[in-house]
C-alpha positions in Angstrom: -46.4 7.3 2.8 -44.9 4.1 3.9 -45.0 2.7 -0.3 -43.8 6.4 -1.6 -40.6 5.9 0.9 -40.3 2.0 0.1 -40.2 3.2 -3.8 -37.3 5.8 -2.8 -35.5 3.7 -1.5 -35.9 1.0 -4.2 -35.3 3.7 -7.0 -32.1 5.1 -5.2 -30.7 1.9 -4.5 -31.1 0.6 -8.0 -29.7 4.2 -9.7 -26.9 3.1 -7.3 -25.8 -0.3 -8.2 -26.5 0.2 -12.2 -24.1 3.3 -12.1 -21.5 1.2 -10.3 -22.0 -1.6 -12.7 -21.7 0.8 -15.8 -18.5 1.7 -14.1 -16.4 -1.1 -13.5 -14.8 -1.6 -16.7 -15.5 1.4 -18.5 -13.3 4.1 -16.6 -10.5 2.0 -15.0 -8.2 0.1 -16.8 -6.9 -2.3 -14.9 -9.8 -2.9 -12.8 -10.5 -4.7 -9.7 -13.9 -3.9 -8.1 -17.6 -4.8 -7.0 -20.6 -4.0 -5.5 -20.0 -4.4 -1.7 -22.9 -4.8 0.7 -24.6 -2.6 -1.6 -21.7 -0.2 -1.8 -18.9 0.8 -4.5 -15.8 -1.1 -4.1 -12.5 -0.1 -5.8 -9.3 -1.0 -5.8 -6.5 1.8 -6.3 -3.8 -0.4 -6.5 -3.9 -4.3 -7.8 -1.2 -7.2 -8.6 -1.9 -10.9 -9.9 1.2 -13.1 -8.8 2.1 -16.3 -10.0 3.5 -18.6 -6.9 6.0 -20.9 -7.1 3.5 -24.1 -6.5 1.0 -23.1 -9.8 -1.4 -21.0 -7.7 -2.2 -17.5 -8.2 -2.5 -14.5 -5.4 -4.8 -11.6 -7.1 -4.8 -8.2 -5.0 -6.7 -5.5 -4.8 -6.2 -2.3 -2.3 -7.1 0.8 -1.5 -6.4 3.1 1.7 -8.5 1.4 4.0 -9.4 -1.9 2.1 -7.4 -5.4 0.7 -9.2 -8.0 -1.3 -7.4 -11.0 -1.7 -8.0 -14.0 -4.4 -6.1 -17.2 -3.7 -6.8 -19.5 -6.7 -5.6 -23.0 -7.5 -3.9 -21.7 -11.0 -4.6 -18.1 -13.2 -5.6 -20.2 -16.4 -8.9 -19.2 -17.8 -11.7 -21.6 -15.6 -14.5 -21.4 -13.2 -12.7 -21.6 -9.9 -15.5 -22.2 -6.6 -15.5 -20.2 -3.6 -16.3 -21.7 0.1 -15.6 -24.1 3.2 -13.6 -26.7 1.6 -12.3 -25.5 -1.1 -8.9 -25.2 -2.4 -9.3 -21.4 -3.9 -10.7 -18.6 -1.2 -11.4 -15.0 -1.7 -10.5 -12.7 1.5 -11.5 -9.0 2.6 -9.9 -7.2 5.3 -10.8 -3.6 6.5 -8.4 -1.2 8.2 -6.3 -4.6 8.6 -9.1 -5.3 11.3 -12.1 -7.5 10.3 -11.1 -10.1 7.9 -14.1 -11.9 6.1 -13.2 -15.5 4.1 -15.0 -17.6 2.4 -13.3 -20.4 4.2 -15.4 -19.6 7.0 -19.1 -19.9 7.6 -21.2 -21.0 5.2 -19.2 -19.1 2.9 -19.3 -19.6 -1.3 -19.1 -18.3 -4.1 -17.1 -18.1 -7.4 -14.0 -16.6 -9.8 -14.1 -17.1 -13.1 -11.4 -16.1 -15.1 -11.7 -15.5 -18.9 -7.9 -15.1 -19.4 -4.5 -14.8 -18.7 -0.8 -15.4 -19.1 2.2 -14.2 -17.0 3.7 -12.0 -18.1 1.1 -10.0 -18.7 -2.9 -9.4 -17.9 -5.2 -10.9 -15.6 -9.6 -10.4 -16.5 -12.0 -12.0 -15.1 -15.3 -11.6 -12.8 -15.9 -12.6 -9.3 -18.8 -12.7 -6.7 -19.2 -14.4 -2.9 -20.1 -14.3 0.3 -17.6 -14.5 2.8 -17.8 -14.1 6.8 -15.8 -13.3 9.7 -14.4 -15.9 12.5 -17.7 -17.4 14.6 -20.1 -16.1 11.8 -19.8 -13.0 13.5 -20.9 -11.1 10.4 -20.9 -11.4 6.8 -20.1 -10.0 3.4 -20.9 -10.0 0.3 -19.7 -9.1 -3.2 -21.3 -9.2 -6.9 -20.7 -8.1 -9.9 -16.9 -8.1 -9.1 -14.6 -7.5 -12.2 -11.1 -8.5 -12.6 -10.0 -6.2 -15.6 -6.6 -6.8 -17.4 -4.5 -6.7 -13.8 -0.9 -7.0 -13.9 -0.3 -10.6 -14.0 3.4 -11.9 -13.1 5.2 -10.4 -10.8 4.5 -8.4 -7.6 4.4 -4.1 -7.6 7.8 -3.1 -8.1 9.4 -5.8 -9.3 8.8 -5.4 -12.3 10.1 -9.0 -13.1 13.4 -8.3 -12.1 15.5 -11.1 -10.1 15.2 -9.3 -6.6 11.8 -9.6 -5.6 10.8 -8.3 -2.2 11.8 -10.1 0.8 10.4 -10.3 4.4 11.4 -12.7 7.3 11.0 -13.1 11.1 10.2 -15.0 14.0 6.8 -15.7 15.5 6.8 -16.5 18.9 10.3 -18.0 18.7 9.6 -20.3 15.4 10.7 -19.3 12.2 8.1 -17.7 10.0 8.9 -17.8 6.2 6.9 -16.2 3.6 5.7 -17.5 0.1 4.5 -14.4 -1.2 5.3 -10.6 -0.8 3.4 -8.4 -1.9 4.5 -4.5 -1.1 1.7 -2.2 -2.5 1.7 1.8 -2.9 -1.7 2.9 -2.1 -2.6 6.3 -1.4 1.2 7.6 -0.6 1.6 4.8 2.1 3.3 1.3 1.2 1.7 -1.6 2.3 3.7 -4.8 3.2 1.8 -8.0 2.8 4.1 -11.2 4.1 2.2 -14.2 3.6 2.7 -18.0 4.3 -0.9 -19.2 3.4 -2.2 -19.8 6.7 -0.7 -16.5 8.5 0.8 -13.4 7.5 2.3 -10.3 8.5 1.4 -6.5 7.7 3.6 -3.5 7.5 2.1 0.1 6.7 4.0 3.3 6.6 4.5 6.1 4.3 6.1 6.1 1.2 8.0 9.1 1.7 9.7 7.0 4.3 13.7 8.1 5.4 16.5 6.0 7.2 15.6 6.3 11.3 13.8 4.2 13.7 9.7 4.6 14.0 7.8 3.2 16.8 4.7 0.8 15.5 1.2 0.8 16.4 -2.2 -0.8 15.6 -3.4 2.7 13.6 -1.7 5.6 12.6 1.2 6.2 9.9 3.3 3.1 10.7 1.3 0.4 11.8 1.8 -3.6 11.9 -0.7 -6.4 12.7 -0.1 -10.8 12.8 -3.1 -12.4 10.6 -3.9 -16.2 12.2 -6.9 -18.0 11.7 -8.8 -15.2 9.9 -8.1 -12.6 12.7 -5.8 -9.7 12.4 -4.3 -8.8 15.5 -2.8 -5.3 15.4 0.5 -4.4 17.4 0.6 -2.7 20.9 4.2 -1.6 20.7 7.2 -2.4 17.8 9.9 -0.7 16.6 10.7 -0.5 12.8 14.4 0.1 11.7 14.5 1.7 8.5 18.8 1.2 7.4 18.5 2.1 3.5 16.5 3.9 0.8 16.9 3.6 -2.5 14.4 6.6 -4.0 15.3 5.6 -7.9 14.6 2.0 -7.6 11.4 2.8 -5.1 12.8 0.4 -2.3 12.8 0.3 1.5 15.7 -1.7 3.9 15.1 -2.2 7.6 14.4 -4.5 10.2 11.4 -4.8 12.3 9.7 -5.8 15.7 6.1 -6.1 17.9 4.0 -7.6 20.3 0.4 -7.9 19.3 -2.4 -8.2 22.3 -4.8 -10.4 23.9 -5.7 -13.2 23.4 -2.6 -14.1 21.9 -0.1 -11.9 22.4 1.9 -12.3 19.4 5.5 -12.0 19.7 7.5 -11.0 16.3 10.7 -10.9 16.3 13.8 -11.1 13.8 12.1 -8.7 11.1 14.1 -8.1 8.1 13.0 -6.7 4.8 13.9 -5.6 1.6 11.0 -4.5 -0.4 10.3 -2.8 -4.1 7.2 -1.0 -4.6 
């Protein structure tokens, strides 16, 4: 009995992965996706931005779940994954856990096959990442990177107002390098970033002039990323002063306190985002 339920298992789980293989380039163009802990994982929404320094910021989200790339340069290469390295691949759920390859006895690899801004991003990825203290892990193979929009973030659409975000982090000036508003799911999500910290807006994108209170979960949530951790807010308010339905963009200014152990205090918000 034991070996007939061993086989079952086996059979199903092998049904399972080639049927996510065979459909990770065939039915989704672009594509960003992989085999995660065993499960499906696909992006609904996915942008390939070239920074300022050379590097390259690759995206992938859905309603519950970002995947992040952060690569030296987009040219077509073998680009290593791990502790020490100058690229790193990061996975965040429900803006909670966050898993990098940075951490642990993380590793792994990107390689790209091509790609030129303007234009299409392809590729295939696989690693194993972990959360902060080795906490827990996770892995993903057979990932494909398949002809993303490569340039400039959603919603710009290359234009010469990109999407801005600034505020103050306990007092001291925090200053994004990337910006990266995503629609996923009928909710916009707002991903500020400096490198080492970031933070994370969420609401809907039906959103209308008025003020919103922010929270760790719900509709109109916020959260401080730091040292792999995503701390989400306890109490914010988020000031929404123009919308601009025709060119899909959202005005406002913003505020929260995160918890312990930190207790996070941002400050100062302004945006101006496309998406």
């Amino acid at each position: 009995m034991r070996l007939i339920k061993q086989f079952l298992l086996l059979s199903f789980a092998l049904f399972a992965f080639t049927a996510c293989e065979d459909n990770l380039e065939d039915d989704n163009i672009p594509a960003l996706q992989a085999v995660r802990n065993g499960d499906f994982f696909k992006s609904t929404q996915m942008t390939a931005v070239a920074n300022a320094d050379g590097s390259v910021t690759i995206t992938g989200l859905n309603r519950l779940e970002r995947l992040e790339f952060k690569l030296e340069s987009g040219t077509a290469g073998t680009y290593p994954l791990g502790s020490g390295a100058p690229n790193e691949a990061i996975y965040s759920f429900n803006e909670v856990d966050v898993f990098s390859t940075n951490t642990g006895a993380g590793s792994g690899q990107v390689v790209l096959s091509s790609g030129t801004p303007p234009g299409t991003l392809t590729g295939t990825f696989s690693f194993v990442s972990y959360l902060p203290m080795n906490a827990d892990s996770l892995y993903m193979r057979k990932g494909v990177i398949f002809q993303v929009p490569y340039g400039s973030p959603i919603g710009t659409g290359g234009v010469s107002s990109p999407s801005t975000l600034t505020a103050s982090v306990d007092g001291v000036a925090f200053t994004p390098i990337a910006v990266l508003p995503v629609n996923a799911g009928g909710s916009v999500l707002v991903n500020a970033s400096n490198g080492a910290t970031s933070i994370i807006l969420n609401f809907p994108d039906s959103i209308a002039v008025g003020s919103y209170a922010l929270a760790g979960s719900g509709m109109y949530t916020a959260s401080y990323v730091s040292g792999g951790m995503s701390v989400p807010a306890v109490s914010g308010t988020l000031e929404v002063t123009a919308v601009d339905a025709a060119a899909n963009s959202v005005t406002g200014t913003f505020s929260f306190m995160t918890g312990p152990p930190d207790d996070f205090d941002i400050t100062d918000g302004e945006f101006t985002i496309f998406y």
